[in-house]
C-alpha positions as a Markdown table, in Angstrom:
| # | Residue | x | y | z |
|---|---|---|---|---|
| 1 | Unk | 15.8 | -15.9 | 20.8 |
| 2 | Unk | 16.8 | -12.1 | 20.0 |
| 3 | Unk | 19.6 | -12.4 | 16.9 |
| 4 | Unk | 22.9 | -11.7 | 18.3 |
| 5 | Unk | 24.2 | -9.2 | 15.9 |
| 6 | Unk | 28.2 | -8.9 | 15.0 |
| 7 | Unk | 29.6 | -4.9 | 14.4 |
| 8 | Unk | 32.9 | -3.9 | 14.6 |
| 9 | Unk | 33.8 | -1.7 | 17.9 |
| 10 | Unk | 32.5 | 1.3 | 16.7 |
| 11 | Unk | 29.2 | 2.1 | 18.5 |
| 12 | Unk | 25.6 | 1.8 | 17.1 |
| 13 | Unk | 23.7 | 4.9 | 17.9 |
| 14 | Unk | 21.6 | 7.2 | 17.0 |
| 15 | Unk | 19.3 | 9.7 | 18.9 |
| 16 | Unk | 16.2 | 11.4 | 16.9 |
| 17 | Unk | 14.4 | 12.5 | 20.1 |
| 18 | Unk | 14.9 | 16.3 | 18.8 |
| 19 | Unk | 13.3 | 15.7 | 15.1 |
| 20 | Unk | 10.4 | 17.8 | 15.6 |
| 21 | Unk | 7.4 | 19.0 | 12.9 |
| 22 | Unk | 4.9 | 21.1 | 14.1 |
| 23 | Unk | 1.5 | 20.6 | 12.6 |
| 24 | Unk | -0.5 | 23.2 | 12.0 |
| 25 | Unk | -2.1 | 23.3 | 8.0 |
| 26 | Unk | -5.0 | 21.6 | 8.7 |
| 27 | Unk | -7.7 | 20.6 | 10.9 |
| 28 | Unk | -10.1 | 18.0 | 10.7 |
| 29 | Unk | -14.0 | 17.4 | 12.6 |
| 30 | Unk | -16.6 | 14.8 | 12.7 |
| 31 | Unk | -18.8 | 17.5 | 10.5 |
| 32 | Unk | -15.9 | 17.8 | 8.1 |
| 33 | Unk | -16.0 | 14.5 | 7.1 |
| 34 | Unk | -18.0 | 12.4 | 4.4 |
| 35 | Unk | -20.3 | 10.0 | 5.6 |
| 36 | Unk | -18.4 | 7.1 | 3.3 |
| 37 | Unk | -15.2 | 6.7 | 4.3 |
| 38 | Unk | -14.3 | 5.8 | 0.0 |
| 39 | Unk | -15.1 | 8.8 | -1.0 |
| 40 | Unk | -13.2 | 10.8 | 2.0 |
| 41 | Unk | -10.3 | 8.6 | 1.4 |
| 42 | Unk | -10.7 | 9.8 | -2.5 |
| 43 | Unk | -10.7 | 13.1 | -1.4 |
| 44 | Unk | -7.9 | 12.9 | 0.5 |
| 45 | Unk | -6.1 | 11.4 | -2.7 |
| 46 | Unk | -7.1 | 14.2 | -4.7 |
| 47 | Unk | -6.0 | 16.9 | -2.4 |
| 48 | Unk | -2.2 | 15.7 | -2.5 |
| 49 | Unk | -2.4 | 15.0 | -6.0 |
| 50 | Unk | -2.9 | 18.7 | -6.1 |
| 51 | Unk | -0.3 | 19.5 | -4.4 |
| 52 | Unk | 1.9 | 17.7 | -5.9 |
| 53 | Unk | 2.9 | 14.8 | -3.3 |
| 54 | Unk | 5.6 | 12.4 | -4.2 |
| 55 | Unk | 3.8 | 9.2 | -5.3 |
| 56 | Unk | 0.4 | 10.0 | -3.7 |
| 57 | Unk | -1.0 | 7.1 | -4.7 |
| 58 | Unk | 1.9 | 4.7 | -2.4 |
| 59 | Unk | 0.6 | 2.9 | 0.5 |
| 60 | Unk | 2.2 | 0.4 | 3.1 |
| 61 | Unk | 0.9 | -2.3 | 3.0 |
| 62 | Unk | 1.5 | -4.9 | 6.2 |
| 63 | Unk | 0.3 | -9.0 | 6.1 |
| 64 | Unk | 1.1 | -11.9 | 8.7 |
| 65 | Unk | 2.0 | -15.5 | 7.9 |
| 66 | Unk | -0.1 | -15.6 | 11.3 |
| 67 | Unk | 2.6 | -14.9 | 13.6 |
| 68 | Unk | 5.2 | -12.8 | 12.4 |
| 69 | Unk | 3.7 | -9.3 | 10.7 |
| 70 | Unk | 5.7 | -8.3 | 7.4 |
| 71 | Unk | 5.1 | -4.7 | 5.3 |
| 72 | Unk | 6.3 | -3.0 | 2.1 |
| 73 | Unk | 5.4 | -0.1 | 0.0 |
| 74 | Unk | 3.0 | -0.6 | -2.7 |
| 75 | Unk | 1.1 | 1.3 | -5.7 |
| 76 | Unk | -2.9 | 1.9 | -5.3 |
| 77 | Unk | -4.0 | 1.6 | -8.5 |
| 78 | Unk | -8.3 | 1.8 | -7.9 |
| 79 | Unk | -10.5 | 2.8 | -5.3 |
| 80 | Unk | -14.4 | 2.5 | -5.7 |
| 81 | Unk | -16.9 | 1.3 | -3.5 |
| 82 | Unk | -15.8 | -2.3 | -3.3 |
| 83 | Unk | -12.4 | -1.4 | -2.2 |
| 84 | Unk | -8.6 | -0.5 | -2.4 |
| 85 | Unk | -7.3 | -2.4 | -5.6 |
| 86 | Unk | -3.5 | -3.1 | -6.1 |
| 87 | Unk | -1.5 | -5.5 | -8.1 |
| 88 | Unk | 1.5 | -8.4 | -7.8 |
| 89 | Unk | 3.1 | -11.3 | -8.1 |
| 90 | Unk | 1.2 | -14.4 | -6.7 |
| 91 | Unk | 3.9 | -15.9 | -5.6 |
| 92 | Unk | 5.4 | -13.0 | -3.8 |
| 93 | Unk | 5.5 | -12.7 | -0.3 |
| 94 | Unk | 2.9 | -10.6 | 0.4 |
| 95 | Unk | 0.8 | -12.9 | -1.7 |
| 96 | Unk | 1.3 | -16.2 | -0.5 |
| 97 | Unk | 0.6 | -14.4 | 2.6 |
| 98 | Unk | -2.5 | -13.1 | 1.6 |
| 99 | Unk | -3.6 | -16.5 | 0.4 |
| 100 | Unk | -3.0 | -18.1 | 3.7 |
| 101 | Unk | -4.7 | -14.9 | 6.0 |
| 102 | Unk | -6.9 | -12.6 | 4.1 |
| 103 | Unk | -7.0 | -10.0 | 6.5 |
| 104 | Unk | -4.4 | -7.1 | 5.9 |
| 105 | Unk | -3.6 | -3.0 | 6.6 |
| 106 | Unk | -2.3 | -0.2 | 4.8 |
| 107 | Unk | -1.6 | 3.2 | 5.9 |
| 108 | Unk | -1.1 | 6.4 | 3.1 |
| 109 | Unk | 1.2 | 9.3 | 4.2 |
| 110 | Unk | 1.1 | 12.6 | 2.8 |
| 111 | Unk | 4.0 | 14.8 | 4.9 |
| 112 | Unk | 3.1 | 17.7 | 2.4 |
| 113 | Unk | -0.7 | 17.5 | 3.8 |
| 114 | Unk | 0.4 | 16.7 | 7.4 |
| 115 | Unk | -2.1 | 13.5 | 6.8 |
| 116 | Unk | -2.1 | 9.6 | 7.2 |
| 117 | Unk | -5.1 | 7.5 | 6.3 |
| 118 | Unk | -4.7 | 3.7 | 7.7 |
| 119 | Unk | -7.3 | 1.1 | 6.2 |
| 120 | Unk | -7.9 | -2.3 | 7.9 |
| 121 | Unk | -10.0 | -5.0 | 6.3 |
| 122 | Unk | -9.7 | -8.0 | 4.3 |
| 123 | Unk | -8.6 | -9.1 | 1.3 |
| 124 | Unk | -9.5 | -11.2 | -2.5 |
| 125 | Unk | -8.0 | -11.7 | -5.6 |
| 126 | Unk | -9.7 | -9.5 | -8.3 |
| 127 | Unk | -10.9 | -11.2 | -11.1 |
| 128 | Unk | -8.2 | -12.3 | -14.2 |
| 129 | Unk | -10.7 | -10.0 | -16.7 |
| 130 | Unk | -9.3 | -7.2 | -14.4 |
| 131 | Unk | -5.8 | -8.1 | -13.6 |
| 132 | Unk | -5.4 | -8.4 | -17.9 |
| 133 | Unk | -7.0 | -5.3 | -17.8 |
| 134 | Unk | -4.7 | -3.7 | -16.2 |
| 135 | Unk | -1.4 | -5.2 | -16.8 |
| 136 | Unk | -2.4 | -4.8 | -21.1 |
| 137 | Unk | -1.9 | -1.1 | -19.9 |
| 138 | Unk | 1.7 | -1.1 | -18.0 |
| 139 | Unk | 4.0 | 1.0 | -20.2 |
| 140 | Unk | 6.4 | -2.2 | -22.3 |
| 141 | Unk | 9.0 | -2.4 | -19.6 |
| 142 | Unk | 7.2 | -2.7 | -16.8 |
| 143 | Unk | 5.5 | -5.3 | -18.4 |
| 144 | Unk | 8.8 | -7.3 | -19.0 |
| 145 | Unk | 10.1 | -6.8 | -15.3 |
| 146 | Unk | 6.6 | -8.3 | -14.3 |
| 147 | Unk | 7.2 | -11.5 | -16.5 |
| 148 | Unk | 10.9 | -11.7 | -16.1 |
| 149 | Unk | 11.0 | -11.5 | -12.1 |
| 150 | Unk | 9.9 | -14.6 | -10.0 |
| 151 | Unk | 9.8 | -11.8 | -7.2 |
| 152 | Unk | 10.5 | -12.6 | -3.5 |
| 153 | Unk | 12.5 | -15.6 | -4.7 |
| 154 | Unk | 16.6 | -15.5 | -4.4 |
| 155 | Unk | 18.4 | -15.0 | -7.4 |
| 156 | Unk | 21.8 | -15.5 | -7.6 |
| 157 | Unk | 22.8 | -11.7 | -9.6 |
| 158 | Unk | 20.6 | -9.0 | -11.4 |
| 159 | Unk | 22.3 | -10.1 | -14.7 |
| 160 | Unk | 20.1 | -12.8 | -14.7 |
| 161 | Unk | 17.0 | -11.0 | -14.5 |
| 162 | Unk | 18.4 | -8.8 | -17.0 |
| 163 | Unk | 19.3 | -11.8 | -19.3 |
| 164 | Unk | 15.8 | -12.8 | -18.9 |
| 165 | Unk | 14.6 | -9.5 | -19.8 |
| 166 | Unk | 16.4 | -9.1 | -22.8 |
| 167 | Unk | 15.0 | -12.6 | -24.1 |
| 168 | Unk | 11.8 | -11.8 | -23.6 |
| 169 | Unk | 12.2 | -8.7 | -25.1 |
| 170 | Unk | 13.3 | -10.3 | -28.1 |
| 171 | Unk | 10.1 | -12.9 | -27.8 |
| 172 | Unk | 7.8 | -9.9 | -28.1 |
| 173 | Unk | 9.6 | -6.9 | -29.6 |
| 174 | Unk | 6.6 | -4.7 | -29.8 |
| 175 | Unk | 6.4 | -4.9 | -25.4 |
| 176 | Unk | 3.2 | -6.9 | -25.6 |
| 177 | Unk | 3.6 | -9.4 | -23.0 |
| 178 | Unk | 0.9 | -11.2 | -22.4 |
| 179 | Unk | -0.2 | -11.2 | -18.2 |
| 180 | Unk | 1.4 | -14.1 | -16.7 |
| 181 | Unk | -0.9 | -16.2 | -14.9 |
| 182 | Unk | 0.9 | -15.8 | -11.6 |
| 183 | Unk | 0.4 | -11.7 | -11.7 |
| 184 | Unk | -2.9 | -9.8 | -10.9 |
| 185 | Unk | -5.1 | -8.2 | -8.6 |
| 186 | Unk | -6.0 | -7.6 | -4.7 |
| 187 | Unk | -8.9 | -5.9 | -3.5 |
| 188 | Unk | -8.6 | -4.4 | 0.3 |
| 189 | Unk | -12.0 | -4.3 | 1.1 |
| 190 | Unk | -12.5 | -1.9 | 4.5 |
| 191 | Unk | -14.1 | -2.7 | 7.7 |
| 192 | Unk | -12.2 | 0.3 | 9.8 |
| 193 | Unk | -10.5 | 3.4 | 8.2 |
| 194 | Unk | -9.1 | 6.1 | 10.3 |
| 195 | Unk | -8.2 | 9.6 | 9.1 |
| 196 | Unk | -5.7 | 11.3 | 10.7 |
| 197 | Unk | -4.7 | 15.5 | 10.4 |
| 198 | Unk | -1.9 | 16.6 | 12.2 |
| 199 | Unk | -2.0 | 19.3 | 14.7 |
| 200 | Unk | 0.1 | 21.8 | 16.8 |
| 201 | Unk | 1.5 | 20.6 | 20.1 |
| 202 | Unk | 1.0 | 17.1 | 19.1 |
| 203 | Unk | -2.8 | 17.2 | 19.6 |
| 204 | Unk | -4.0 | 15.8 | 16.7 |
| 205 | Unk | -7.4 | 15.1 | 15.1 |
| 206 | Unk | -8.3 | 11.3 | 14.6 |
| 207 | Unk | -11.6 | 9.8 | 13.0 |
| 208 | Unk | -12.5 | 6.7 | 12.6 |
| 209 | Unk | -15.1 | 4.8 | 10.5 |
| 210 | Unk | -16.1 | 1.3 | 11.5 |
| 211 | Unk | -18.3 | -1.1 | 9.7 |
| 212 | Unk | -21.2 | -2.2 | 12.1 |
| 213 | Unk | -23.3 | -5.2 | 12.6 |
| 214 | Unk | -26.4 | -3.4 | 10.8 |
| 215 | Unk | -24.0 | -2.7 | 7.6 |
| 216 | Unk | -23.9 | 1.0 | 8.0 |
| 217 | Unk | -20.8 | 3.4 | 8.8 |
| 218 | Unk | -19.8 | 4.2 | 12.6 |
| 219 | Unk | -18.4 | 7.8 | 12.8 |
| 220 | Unk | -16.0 | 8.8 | 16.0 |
| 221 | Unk | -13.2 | 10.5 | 17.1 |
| 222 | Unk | -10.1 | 9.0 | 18.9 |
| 223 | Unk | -7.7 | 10.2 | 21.1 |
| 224 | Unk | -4.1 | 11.4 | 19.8 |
């Protein structure tokens, strides 16, 4: 059943029919493209990295519990062959998510580029060499919000996560928390990625890569 929602009499409204970008820095063909969808998406990276996009590296990243779909902005901290690596809390949401259905999407959106790359595969943990790896490398407080927040689970104030911050602090004074044991790693590894380049009039450019049954790359365009 649809929640009933409660509002005072004041209408809830809001028409954004008439928010309109046209598209027209870029273009994108199938002979543009690498033949390895990694290192197009690395391109990609790079190119708003140069010009300067906010957080370039951000992608939303949407799981199911296998019937209800749930997403959230995360960091992509590695991309190689293997596939998209970011980190978290293994008892978060997203993770206990993961655990339970492997198979995940994230999309990347660069407004400065006019570009969105969307990745859909499936999903491991990476192993704890890496995630220590990695963590030993967070600047000190970001460490200690790592090990101080059981995240996804209701608190009853920020003061005690600060409170649990500050101790912790004072347990290792120089910032060198060690990982917790619940924090690391997910590798996205891709079957289909689809590049997309905005265009004028709404007729955009789309190409996809699948992953076939012989293990090699698929290459085609889609409809806007």
């Amino acid at each position: 059943m649809k929640p009933q929602h409660q509002h005072t009499g004041e209408a809830i409204s809001r028409d954004l029919a008439q928010l309109r970008v046209d598209y027209a820095a870029h273009s994108l063909s199938e002979g543009d493209v690498d033949p390895d969808p990694i290192r197009q998406l690395i391109l990609w990276i790079d190119q708003a990295i140069a010009v300067h996009a906010h957080e370039p590296n951000a992608m939303t990243l949407a799981t199911t519990d296998g019937t209800r779909p749930s997403a959230r902005v995360v960091l992509l901290k590695h991309i190689d062959a293997d596939g998209l690596v970011f980190f978290t809390n293994y008892h978060s949401r997203k993770a206990v998510q993961l655990d339970s259905n492997p198979h995940a999407a994230a999309v990347f959106w660069w407004p400065e580029l006019h570009r969105q790359a969307r990745v859909e595969g499936t999903i491991s943990r990476t192993t704890r060499a890496q995630s220590e790896e990695y963590f030993n490398r967070r600047p000190p407080d970001s460490r200690l919000s790592a090990a101080a927040s059981p995240q996804s689970q209701i608190v009853p104030s920020r003061e005690i996560l600060e409170r649990r911050v500050a101790e912790l602090a004072k347990q290792f004074p120089d910032g060198n928390v060690p990982c917790p044991p619940n924090w690391g790693g997910y590798c996205l590894r891709p079957h289909t990625l689809e590049f997309w380049q905005g265009r004028t009039g709404r007729l955009h450019d789309r190409i996809e890569y699948s992953w076939n049954e012989i293990n090699a790359w698929i290459i085609r365009r889609l409809a806007p």
